[in-house]
Residue, then its C-alpha position, 0 to 999 in steps of 0.5 A: x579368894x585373892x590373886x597374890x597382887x590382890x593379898x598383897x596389897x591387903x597386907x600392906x593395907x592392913x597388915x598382919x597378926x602373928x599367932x602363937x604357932x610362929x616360929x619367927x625368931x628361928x624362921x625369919x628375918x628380924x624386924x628391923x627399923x632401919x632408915x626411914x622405917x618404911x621396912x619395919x615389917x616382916x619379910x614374906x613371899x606370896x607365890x604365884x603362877x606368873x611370878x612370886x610376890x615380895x613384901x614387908x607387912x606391917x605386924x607392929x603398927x596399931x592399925x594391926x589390931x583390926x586386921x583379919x589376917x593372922x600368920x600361922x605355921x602349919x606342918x612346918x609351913x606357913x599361911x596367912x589366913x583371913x578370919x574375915x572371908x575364911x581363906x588361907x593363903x600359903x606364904x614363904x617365910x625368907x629366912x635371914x642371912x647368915x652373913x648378918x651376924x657376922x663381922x666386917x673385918x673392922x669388927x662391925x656386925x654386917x646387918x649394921x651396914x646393910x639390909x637385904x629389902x626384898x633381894x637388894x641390898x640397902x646401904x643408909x651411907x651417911x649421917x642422919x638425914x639434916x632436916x632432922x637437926x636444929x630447933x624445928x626439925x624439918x622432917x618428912x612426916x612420914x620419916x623414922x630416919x632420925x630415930x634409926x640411923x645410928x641406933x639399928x645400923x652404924x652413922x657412918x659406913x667405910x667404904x672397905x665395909x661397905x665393899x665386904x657385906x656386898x660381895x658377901x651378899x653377892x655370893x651368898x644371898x644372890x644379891x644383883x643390886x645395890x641401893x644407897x641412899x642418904x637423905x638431904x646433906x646440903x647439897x652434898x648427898x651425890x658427893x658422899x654416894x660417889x666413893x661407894x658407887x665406884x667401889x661397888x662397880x669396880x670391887x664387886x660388880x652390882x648394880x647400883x641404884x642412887x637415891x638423894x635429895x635432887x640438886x639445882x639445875x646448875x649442878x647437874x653435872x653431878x648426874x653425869x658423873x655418878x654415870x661416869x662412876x657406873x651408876x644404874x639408876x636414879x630414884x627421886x622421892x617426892x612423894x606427893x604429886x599435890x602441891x600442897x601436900x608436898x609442901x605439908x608433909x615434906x616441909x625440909x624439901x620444900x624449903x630447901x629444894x622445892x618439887x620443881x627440883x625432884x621433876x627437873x632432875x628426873x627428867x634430866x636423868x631419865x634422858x641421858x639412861x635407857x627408858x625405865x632406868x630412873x623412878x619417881x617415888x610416891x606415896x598412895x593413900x595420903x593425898x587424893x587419888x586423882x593426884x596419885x594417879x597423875x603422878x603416875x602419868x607424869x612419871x611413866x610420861x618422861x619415860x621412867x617407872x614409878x615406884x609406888x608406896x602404901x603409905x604406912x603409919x610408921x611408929x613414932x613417925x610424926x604420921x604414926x597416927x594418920x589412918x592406913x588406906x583402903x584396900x580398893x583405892x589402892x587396888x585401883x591405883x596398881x592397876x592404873x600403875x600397871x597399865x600406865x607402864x604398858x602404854x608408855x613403853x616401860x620395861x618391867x620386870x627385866x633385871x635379874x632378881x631385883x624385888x623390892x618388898x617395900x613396895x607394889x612392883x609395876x610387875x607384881x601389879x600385872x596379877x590385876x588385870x585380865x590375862x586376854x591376848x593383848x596380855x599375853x602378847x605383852x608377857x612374851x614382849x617383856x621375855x623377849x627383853x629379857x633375855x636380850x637384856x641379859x648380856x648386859x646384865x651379865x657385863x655389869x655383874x663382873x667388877x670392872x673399872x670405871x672411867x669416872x674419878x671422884x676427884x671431879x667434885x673437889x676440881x669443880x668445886x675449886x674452881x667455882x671458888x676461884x670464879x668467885x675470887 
């Protein structure tokens, strides 16, 4: 039998058929392409004895005609059971909120500006990403972004909406954060977060987490401001440690930023916030392993946690056809992750009710490795931390104002035009 962090991985490896007993449209979230479609799966909870494991698991992709899991209802209740060695695994089936169907005030279905991912709530704030426009586009490879912004959710979101499906998500889904993201705008990607971010502090009170294109060392102020506006987190995707994979697979990045920008600004961000505040994101499975494992290094190096995603062949994704990874290679991997993270010092698992089901947690991957005293004496390390982590995290969930004003970019903007005259 496979420890939840084990089935999960699995899962996300292989993904999973769905059979005839299923009630999904009645019991579950609706699949839904949003963003760069890397949460284009179905919604489950694997429980466990240590904590309960979120993912989204691919039912769609072509790689799903091998699989041998299958979902089944059974008196009411869900398995996944597995044709191959004959197990069956009891799973949670999340129901979808009510708040989804229901209208803005502006008259926008709120699941068309944002989506619960896991129990966070995600916001696409912006135009589809630009490496999408001209003659060549310039698109991850691995990206839907383009295909979906505009067609499953709204191109532009309004502040005023934005603010009514948060607190409505707060109040009934339990929602502690907030993650915007929105691709590369020329530059411009923290200049259209800022607005949000501080609407978002000072209207509802979430945790809010920030992922864009890095901008150039010159313009790092950018950082201190979104600080100053009350932002969490930083996530920096560059996917591929491997140079050369960086440049094949991300060639808008690498053409208009480079990987040096992504690493830079990490490090900037993560030594102006407490250890862990900051991830670098990765995909496992697509470069070799070794460089995986060094991305990992790095990032848990500077101080920050790694976000690690299997890599899914994503439905007319310029990838869709590259092979799903194998189970035992990215076994090997979270357990790395996991272990990396307790070396450096990261926190894990701090912050009230954030799973993200997109990805391995570094807090779900402790499932992997044995339970011996050093692992018992880094579990009541992390309850310790928690608890006194707590006061804060009560403080950031009341709205409060914010000292930041997002004028400074209009202000620093005119005057950097004047040094030019």
């Amino acid at each position: 039998m496979l420890n939840p962090a084990e089935l999960q991985i699995e899962l996300f490896c292989r993904g999973l058929q769905i059979a005839p007993s299923c009630d999904l449209l009645q019991d579950a979230r609706h699949v839904a392409r949003t963003r760069a479609g890397l949460g284009s799966g179905l919604e489950l909870v694997i429980p466990g004895d240590l904590k309960d494991l979120w993912l989204n698991v691919p039912v769609e992709e072509d790689f799903v005609d091998d699989t041998p899991f299958v979902l089944e209802k059974r008196n009411g209740a869900y398995l996944v059971t597995d044709n191959k060695d004959k197990g069956a695994y009891q799973v949670v089936v999340p129901g979808e909120p009510k708040w989804y169907d229901e209208e803005t005030s502006s008259g926008i279905k709120m699941a068309q500006i944002g989506v619960l991912q896991g129990t966070y709530l995600g916001i696409y704030v912006s135009n589809s990403c630009m490496y999408w426009y001209g003659n060549e586009p310039n698109n991850c490879k691995f990206c839907t972004t383009g295909a979906n912004v505009g067609v499953n959710e709204v191109v532009e979101k309004a502040i005023d909406d934005v603010v009514e499906v948060a607190l409505r998500a707060k109040q009934e889904s339990g929602v502690t954060f907030c993650h915007f993201n929105t691709g590369y705008q020329n530059g411009r990607g923290l200049e259209q977060l800022a607005p949000y971010v501080k609407a978002i502090k000072e209207k509802v009170g979430l945790l809010t987490g920030i992922q864009c294109v890095p901008v150039s060392e010159k313009e790092h102020w950018q950082y201190d401001a979104m600080l100053d506006l009350g932002a969490d987190h930083f996530s920096f995707c560059y996917e591929f440690h491997n140079p050369e994979y960086f440049a094949k697979y991300l060639p808008g990045k690498e053409a208009t930023v480079g990987q040096t920008a992504f690493f830079r600004s990490l490090e900037y961000c993560q030594g102006k916030m407490p250890k862990g505040a900051c991830s670098g994101e990765i995909i496992a499975g697509v470069e070799p392993i070794e460089d995986t494992l060094r991305a990992i290094d790095y990032i848990t190096g500077v101080g920050a946690f790694p976000t690690v995603c299997i890599f899914r062949p994503v439905i007319g994704s310029d990838m869709e056809d590259h092979p799903s990874p194998e189970y035992t290679e990215m076994r090997r991997v979270m357990e790395y992750m996991y272990r990396a993270c307790r070396q450096a010092g990261i926190p894990m698992g701090l912050a009230p009710n954030i799973e993200v089901s997109l990805i391995v947690n570094p807090d779900d991957a402790k499932y992997l490795v044995p339970r011996d005293l050093s692992f018992k004496l880094h579990q009541l390390k992390m309850r310790l931390l928690k608890k006194l982590a707590a006061v804060k995290f009560r403080r950031e969930l009341r709205p409060r104002k914010v000292s930041g004003d997002t004028a400074v970019w209009k202000l620093r903007r005119g005057q950097e035009d004047q040094h030019h005259v």
